[in-house]
C-alpha positions as CSV (number, residue, x, y, z in Angstrom):
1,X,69.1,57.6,106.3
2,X,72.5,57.9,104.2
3,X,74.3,54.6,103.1
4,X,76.5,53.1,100.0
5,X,75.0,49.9,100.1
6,X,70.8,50.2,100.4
7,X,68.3,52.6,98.9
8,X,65.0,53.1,99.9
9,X,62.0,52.5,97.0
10,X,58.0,52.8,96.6
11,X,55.7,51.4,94.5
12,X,51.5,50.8,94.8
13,X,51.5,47.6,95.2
14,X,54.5,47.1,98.2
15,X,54.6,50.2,99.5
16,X,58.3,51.0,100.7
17,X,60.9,48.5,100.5
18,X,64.6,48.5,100.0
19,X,66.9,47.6,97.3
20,X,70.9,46.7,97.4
21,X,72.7,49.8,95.9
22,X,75.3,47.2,94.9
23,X,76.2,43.7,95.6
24,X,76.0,42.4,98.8
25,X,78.0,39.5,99.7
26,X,76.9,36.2,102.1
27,X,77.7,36.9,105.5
28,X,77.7,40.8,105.1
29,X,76.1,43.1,107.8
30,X,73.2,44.8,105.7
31,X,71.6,47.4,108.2
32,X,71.8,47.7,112.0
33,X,68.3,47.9,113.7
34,X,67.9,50.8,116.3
35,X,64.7,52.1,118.0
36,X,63.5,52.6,121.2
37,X,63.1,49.2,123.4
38,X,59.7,48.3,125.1
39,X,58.6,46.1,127.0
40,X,55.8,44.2,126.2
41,X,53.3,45.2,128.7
42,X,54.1,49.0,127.2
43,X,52.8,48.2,123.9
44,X,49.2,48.8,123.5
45,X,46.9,46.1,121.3
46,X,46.4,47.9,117.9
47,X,48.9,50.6,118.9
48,X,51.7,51.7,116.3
49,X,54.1,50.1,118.6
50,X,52.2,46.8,118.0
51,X,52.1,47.2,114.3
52,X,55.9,48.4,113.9
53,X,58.2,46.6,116.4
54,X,60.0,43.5,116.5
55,X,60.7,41.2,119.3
56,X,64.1,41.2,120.8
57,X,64.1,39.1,123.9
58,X,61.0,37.1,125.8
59,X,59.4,40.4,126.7
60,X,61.1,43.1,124.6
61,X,60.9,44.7,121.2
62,X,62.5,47.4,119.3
63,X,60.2,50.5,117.8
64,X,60.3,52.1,115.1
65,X,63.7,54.0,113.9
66,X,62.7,55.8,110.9
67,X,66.1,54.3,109.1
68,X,66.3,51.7,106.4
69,X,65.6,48.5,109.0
70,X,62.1,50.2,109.1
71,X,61.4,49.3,105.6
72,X,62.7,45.6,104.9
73,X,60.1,43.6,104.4
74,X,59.3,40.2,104.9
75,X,59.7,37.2,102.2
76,X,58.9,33.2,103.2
77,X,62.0,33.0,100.4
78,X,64.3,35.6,102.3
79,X,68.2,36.7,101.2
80,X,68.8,38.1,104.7
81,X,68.4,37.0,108.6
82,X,68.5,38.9,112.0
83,X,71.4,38.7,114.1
84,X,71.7,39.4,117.7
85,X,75.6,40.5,118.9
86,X,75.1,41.8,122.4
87,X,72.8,45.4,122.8
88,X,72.7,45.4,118.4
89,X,70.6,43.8,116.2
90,X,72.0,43.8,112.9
91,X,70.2,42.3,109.2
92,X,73.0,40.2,107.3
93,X,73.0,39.0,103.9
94,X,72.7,34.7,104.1
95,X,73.6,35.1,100.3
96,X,75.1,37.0,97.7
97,X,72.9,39.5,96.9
98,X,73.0,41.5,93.6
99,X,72.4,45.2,92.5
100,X,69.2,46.1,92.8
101,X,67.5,43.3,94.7
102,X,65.1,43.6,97.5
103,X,66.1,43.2,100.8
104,X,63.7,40.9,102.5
105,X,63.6,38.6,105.8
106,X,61.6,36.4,107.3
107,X,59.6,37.9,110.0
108,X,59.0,34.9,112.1
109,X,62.4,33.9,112.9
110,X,62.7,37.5,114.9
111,X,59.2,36.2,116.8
112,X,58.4,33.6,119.3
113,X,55.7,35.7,121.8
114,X,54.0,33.9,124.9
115,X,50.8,33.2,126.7
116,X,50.8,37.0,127.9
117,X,50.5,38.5,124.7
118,X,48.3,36.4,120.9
119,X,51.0,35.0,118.8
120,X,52.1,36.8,116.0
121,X,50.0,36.4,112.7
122,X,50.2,38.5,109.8
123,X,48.6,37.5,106.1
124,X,51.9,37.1,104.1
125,X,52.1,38.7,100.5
126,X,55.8,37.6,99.7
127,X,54.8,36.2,96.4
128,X,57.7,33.7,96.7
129,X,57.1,30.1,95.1
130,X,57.4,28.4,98.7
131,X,54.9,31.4,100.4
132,X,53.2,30.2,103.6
133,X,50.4,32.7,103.0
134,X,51.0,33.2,107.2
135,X,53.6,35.4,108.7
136,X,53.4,33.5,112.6
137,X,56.1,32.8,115.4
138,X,59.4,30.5,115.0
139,X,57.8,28.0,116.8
140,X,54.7,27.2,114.0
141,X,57.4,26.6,111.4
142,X,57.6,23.6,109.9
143,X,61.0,21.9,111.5
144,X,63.0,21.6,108.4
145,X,62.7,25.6,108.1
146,X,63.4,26.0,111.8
147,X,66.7,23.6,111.2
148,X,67.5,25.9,108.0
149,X,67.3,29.3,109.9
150,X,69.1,28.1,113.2
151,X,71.9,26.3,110.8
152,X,72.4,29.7,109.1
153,X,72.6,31.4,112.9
154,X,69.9,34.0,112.2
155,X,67.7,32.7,114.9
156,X,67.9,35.2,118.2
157,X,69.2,33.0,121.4
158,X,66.1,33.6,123.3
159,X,64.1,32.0,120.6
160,X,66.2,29.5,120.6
161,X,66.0,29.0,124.6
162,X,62.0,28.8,124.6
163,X,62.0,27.0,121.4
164,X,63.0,24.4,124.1
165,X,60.6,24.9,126.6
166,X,57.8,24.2,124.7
C-alpha cells in the first residue's frame, strides 16, 4: 500500500479512512480498485464478502484488496466518484481536493442490486449538512442526485442500463 498521493489514517470515532497526501485535482484518478470478482450467488448473507464488496456489474462485485480503495468511505457530500474503464474500476476526484482531506464517495452510486438479492441499506454516519441518514441503491435517490452523479459520469453503465428498466 505505497502511494504519493493518499495516506491511510485511524481514529475512534471513523475507524480507517484516507486522506490526500497533496492536492488532488477534478478529474484526477485517485485509487484503482482491485480484488477478487464474485458473483453474487458466491457471496454468503452476513459473510465478509457481503459486508466488504462492491457491486461491479448486475451480478458481480469486487472483494476486498487490502489497498487504499478498501478504506474510502462513504459521504452523502462526496469529493470523489467510481469510474468503470473496461476490467478497472478506478475512484476519481469530481473536485479539487486539498492536502489533507478525506477521501470519501458515495456508496450508492456503485449499487443498484435486484430481486435475487435485499437492496443495499446501510445507516449512513457522513455527518455532511445534506446526510440522508441511509446509504441504499442508485435507484432510491432522489432524481436531482441521480441527474448530478450521471452528469459528472461516475455512475457505472450497468446502473445506468437497469436504472431504465425499472
Amino acid at each position: 500500500m505505497k502511494t504519493d498521493n493518499l495516506a491511510l489514517k485511524k481514529s475512534r470515532k471513523k475507524g480507517f479512512y484516507v486522506v490526500a497526501k497533496k492536492n488532488l485535482k477534478k478529474n484526477q484518478i485517485i485509487c484503482q480498485f482491485k480484488g477478487k470478482i464474485y458473483h453474487y450467488k458466491q457471496i454468503k448473507k452476513g459473510s465478509y464478502e457481503d459486508h466488504h464488496s462492491m457491486q461491479i456489474s448486475e451480478h458481480h462485485y469486487l472483494g476486498s484488496s487490502n489497498d487504499f480503495d478498501n478504506y474510502t468511505n462513504h459521504s452523502c457530500n462526496p469529493n470523489s466518484g467510481l469510474k468503470i474503464k473496461g476490467k478497472k474500476r478506478y475512484l476519481i476526484a469530481i473536485k479539487n481536493i486539498k492536502k489533507g482531506r478525506e477521501i470519501v464517495w458515495d456508496y450508492s452510486t456503485s449499487m443498484h442490486e435486484s430481486m435475487k438479492r435485499n437492496h443495499f441499506k446501510l445507516k449512513c454516519r457522513c455527518g455532511s449538512k445534506n446526510c440522508r441518514k441511509i446509504i441504499t441503491d442508485f435507484k432510491y435517490l432522489p432524481e436531482n442526485l441521480k441527474k448530478k452523479y450521471i452528469k459528472q459520469g461516475i455512475v457505472p453503465t450497468f446502473i445506468l442500463r437497469l436504472n431504465k428498466k425499472k
